[in-house]
Each structure stands twice: as structure tokens, then as C-alpha cells.
C-alpha positions in Angstrom: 112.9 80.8 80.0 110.9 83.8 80.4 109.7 82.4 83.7 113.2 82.1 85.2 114.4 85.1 84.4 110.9 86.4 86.0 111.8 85.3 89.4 115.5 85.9 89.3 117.8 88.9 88.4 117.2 92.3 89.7 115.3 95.3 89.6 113.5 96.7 86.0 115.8 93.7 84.1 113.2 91.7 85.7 110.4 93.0 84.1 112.3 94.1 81.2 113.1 90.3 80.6 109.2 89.3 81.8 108.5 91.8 78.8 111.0 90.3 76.0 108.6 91.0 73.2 106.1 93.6 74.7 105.5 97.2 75.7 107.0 97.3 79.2 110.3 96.3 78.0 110.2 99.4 75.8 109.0 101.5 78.7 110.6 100.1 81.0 113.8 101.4 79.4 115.7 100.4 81.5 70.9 102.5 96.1 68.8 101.9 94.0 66.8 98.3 92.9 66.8 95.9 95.4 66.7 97.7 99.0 68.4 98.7 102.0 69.1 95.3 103.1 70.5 94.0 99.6 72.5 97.3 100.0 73.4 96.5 103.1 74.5 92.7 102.0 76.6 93.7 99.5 78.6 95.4 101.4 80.0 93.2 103.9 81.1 89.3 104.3 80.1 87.2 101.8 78.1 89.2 100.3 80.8 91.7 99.4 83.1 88.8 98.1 80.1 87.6 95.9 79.7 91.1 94.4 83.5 91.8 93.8 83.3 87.8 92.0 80.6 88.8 89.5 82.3 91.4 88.1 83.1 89.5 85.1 80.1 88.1 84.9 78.3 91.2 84.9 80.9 92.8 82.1 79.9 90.0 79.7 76.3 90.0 80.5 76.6 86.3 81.4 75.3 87.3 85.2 73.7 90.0 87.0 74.7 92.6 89.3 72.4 95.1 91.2 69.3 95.9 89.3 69.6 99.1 87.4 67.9 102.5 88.0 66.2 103.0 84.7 66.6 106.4 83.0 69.8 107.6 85.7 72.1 109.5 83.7 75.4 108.1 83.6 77.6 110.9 83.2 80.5 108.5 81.8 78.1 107.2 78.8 76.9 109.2 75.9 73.8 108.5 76.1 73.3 109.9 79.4 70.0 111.6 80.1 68.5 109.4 77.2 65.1 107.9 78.6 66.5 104.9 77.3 69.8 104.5 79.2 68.3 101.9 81.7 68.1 100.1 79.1 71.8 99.8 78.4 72.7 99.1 81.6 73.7 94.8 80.5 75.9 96.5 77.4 78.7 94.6 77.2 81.4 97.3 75.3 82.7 100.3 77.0 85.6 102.8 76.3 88.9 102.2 78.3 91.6 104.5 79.8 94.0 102.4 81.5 97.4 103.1 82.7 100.4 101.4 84.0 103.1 102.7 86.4 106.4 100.5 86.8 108.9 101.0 90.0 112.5 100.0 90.4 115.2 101.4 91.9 113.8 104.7 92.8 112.6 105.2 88.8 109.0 105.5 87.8 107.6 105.5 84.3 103.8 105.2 83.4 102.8 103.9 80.0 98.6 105.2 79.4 96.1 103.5 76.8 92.9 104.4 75.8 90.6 102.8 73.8 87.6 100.3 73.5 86.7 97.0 74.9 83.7 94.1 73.5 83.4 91.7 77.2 81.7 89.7 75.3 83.9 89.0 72.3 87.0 89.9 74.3 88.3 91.6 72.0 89.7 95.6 72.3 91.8 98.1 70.4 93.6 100.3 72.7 96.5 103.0 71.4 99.5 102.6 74.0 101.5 105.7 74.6 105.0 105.5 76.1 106.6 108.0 78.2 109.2 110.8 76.7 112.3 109.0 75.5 111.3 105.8 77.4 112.1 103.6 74.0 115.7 105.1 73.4 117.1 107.5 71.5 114.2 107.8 68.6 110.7 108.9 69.6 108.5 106.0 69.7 105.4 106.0 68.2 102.0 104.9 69.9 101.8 101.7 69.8 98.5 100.0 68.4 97.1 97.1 70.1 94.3 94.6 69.2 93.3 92.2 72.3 91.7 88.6 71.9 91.6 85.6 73.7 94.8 83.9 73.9 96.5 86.7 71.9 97.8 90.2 71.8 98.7 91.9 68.3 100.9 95.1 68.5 101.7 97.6 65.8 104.5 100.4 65.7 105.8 98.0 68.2 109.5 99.1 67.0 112.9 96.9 67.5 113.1 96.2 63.8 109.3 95.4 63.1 108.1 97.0 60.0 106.0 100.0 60.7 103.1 98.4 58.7 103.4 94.9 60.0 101.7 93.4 63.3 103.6 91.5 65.8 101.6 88.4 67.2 101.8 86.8 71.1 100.5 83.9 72.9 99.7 85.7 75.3 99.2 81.9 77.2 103.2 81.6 76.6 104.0 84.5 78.7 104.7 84.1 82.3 102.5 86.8 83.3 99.7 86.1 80.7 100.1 89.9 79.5 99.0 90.8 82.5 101.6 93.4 82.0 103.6 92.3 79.0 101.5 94.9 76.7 102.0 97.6 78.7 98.4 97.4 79.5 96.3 94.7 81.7 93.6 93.2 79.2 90.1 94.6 80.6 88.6 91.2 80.7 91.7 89.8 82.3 91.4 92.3 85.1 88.2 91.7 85.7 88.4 87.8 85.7 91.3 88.2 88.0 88.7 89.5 90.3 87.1 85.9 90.7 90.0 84.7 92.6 89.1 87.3 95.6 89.0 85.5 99.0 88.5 88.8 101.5 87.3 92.3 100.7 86.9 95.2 103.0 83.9 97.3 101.7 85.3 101.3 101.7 82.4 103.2 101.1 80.6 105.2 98.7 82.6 108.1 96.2 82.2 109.7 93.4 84.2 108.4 89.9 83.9 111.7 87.2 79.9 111.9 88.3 79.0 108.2 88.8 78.4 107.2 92.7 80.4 103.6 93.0 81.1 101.7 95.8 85.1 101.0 96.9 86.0 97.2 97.7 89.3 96.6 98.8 91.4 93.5 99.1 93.1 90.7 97.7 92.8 88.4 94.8 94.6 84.9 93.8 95.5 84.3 90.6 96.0 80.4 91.1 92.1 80.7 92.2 91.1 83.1 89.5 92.7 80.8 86.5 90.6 78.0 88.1 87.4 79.9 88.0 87.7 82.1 84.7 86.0 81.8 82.0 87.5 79.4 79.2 88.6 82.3 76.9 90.7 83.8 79.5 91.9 80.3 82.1 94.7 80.2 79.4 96.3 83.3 80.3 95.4 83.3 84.2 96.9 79.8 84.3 100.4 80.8 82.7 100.3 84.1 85.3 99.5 81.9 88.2 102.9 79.9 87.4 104.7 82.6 86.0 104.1 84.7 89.9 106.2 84.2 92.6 103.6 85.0 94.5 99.7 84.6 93.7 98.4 87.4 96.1 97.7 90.3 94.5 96.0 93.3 96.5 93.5 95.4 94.6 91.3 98.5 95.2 87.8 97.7 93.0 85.2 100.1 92.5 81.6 98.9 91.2 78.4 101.5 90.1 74.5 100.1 91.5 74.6 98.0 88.4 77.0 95.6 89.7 79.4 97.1 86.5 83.0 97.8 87.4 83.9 101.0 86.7 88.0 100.9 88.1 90.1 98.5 89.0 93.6 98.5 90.5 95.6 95.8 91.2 99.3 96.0 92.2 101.6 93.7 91.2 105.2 93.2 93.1 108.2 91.0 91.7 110.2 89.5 94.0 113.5 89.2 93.2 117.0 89.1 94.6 117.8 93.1 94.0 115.1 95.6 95.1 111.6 94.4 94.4 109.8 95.5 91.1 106.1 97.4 91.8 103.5 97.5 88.8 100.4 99.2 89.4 97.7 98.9 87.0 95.0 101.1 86.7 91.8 100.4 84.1 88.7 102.9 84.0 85.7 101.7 82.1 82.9 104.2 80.5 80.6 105.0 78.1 79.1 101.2 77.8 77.2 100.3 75.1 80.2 102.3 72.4 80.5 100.7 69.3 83.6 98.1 69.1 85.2 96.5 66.1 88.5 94.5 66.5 89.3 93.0 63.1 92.1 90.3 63.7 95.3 91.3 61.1 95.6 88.5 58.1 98.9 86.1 58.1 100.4 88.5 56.2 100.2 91.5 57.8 102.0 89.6 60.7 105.3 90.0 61.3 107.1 86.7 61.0 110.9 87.6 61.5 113.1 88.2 64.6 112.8 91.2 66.9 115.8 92.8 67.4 117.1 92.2 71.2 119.9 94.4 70.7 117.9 97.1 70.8 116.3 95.9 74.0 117.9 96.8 77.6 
């Protein structure tokens, strides 16, 4: 159902109706360590496909990226200038500022989270804010979202759900595996969705707020990626890779000397029979090794009754 109406119908009703239940349709309104020739090799070819694949890997501390500098400050981390900050370099939490910016029919509106993520657990809390008057006549309030595998939880999320109840989605029903249903691309999603990369073009060095990282550019497959994520997030990669019209998806990544991604963009483009639907989504990672804690809602704190489509465009 969802699916259909995904690759069908025109401009922001497309995503609107991709979104039946999540944040977009309210929006949417509508060198150090191992040498100049490892340096060298990770920049081009293989190599730079290789490094762009482990990204996940190297978030969950399940595989290794470039060997850390021990005792560089990382001005993104609190602990910078701490002797022991090499230390933390395999952390596997990190705050997260992400945001996402929705084109149709010469209308733009950005929703922007910020919050914290667990790689390993895969589990975040991020507070969603929605652009001025984006959700109707009434202000809507930030939205509160908890991330896990397989599910998304949403409070404040509005269209008749109590203010103190939490709305609950498979996240492996949806046709885009909330890859922008929630308004915001899961961290570990993003990442994973990096595994399907087939060519990168290697941009060059720049500095992100103080930290040198290295720019890869190219494109990704989801179909790929789904096959070669990890099992808590295959679920939802699998339902985006049916859910797409099209699996290509270009991307600008940029990774630190650790091997850690830092930013990620990936753009994502609807094709439909009216004017073609861009998402962009943007998700900064910092301060690794932050304390994270995601408790998942009880039965019943959840929200168990209809949403109201009325109020849906």
C-alpha cells in the first residue's frame, strides 16, 4: 500500500503518503598510524571502497579503521586534550545532529534532530524539531524519538496521539525502512547503507568544526547494502531496497584517521509521475564515548488507537 503510493502520485503527496505515520508527513505539510602508503591506499580504488564499507564496522567496534593517534585532541569530544582520549578512539556512542531537507515543487522545508546514538546497541534518542507552522495550524511540539532495531517509537507525535503516549513502527513495514519516515535517517542505518558502495571518488582532506577528515564521494546500493548489513539492521535495508524505485543513491562521506565517520550525506530522489521528490539527509556524529541510555516505553505507554489521517495532507 505504502509502497504503491511511493512510486506513484506526484510531488510532496509522495512522500507525504511514504510518511503515513511518521515525521515527514507532518513536515512535509504539504596521517597518522599506519604510513604514507596505507594513506595513500585508502584513498583511491579499492582501497577507498574498502574504507567507505567499514564504516559500520568501525561505529560498532566490530572492525577497525585506521589506527588512532593516541592523546590527539578531538575538538568534537569532551574529553579532548585528555591523555587518555586515544584510548576512546573504538567508543561506540556519540552525540548526533542530523537534519533532513525535503524538495517538491519549488518548496523546501528542513526538519533538524539532535541527540545520542549507542552503534553498538542501536539504539538513540534524538528530539526532532519541525519547521515553523510545518504541522498545520497548531505549533507542533518536538517530537521525541527512541531508535532500535526494527523499530522507531515517537512521542508528541500529534494527529490525535495522546501527548503522553508513544507511537510504535516496524520500521521493516515501511517502504523506505525509515530511512526518512522519522524525519531523521537512523545513524546506524546510514552508516550500513554505506556497505552497499560500489565506486568512490576520494575528495581530499578538510576540516569538520576542528577535526581533519577525509571526503569520499559516490554512490551506494541499497539492494547491496540490505544483503551485506548487519542482522539488526538487513530488516529495514531490505524493505528500502523494495520500497525504492531506484537503488542508487549518491552520497558525500567524510571519515577522521580513525576510520570513524564523522558526516554523511546521502540524497535520496522519488521518482514519480509529477516533479521528482529530493530528500537530503545530513547526520554529524561527535563527542564519542557520551553516555547513552534508550529505555524502550512499556505496552502501555504505547499508543494503540488510530492516528487521525484527517489531519494528514
Amino acid at each position: 500500500m505504502v509502497v504503491q503510493q511511493h512510486r506513484s502520485g506526484g510531488g510532496a503527496r509522495a512522500v507525504c503518503a511514504l510518511a503515513a505515520m511518521g515525521v515527514m508527513a507532518a513536515a512535509a505539510g504539504c596521517s597518522g598510524g599506519g604510513g604514507d602508503r596505507a594513506a595513500a591506499d585508502d584513498r583511491v580504488g579499492v582501497g577507498a571502497v574498502d574504507t567507505v564499507r567499514r564504516a559500520a564496522e568501525v561505529l560498532a567496534g566490530t572492525g577497525t579503521g585506521r589506527e588512532s593517534v593516541a592523546g590527539k585532541p578531538d575538538a568534537w569530544n569532551p574529553d579532548a586534550g585528555n591523555p587518555d582520549a586515544g584510548k576512546r578512539s573504538a567508543a561506540t556512542t556519540a552525540k548526533v545532529s542530523t537534519s533532513m531537507e525535503t524538495a517538491a515543487g519549488g518548496t523546501r522545508v528542513t526538519i533538524r534532530g539532535r541527540g545520542t546514538y549507542d552503534f553498538r546497541t542501536r539504539t538513540g534518542r534524538l528530539r526532532v524539531v519541525l519547521p515553523q507552522d510545518a504541522a498545520g495550524e497548531e505549533e507542533h511540539l518536538p517530537i521525541t524519538e527512541l531508535l532500535a532495531p526494527g523499530a522507531l517509537y515517537m512521542m508528541n507525535r500529534g494527529a490525535g496521539v495522546p501527548k503522553d503516549k508513544w507511537v510504535r513502527i516496524d520500521t521493516t513495514g515501511l517502504a523506505d525502512g525509515n530511512l526518512v519516515t522519522g524525519g531523521v535517517t537512523d545513524p546506524m542505518a546510514a552508516a550500513e547503507l554505506l556497505r552497499g558502495v560500489r565506486a568512490v571518488t576520494y575528495v581530499g582532506e578538510t576540516d569538520l568544526a576542528g577535526v581533519t577528515v577525509r571526503h569520499y564521494r559516490g554512490t551506494t546500493d541499497i539492494g547491496r547494502a540490505a544483503r551485506q548489513a548487519s542482522a539488526p539492521s538487513r530488516g529495514a535495508l531490505t524493505a528500502a531496497a523494495k520500497g525504492f524505485r531506484s537503488d542508487t543513491v549518491p552520497f558525500d562521506a567524510y571519515l577522521d584517521e580513525q576510520g570513524r565517520l564523522r558526516k554523511v550525506r546521502h540524497r535520496f530522489s522519488f521518482a514519480n509521475k509529477g516533479p521528482a521528490v529530493e530528500v537530503v539527509s545530513t547526520t554529524l556524529l561527535y563527542g564519542f564515548g557520551v553516555p547513552v541510555s534508550v529505555p524502550i516505553p512499556d505496552g502501555h505507554d504505547i499508543y494503540t488507537g488510530e492516528i487521525e489521517q484527517g489531519r494528514q495532507p
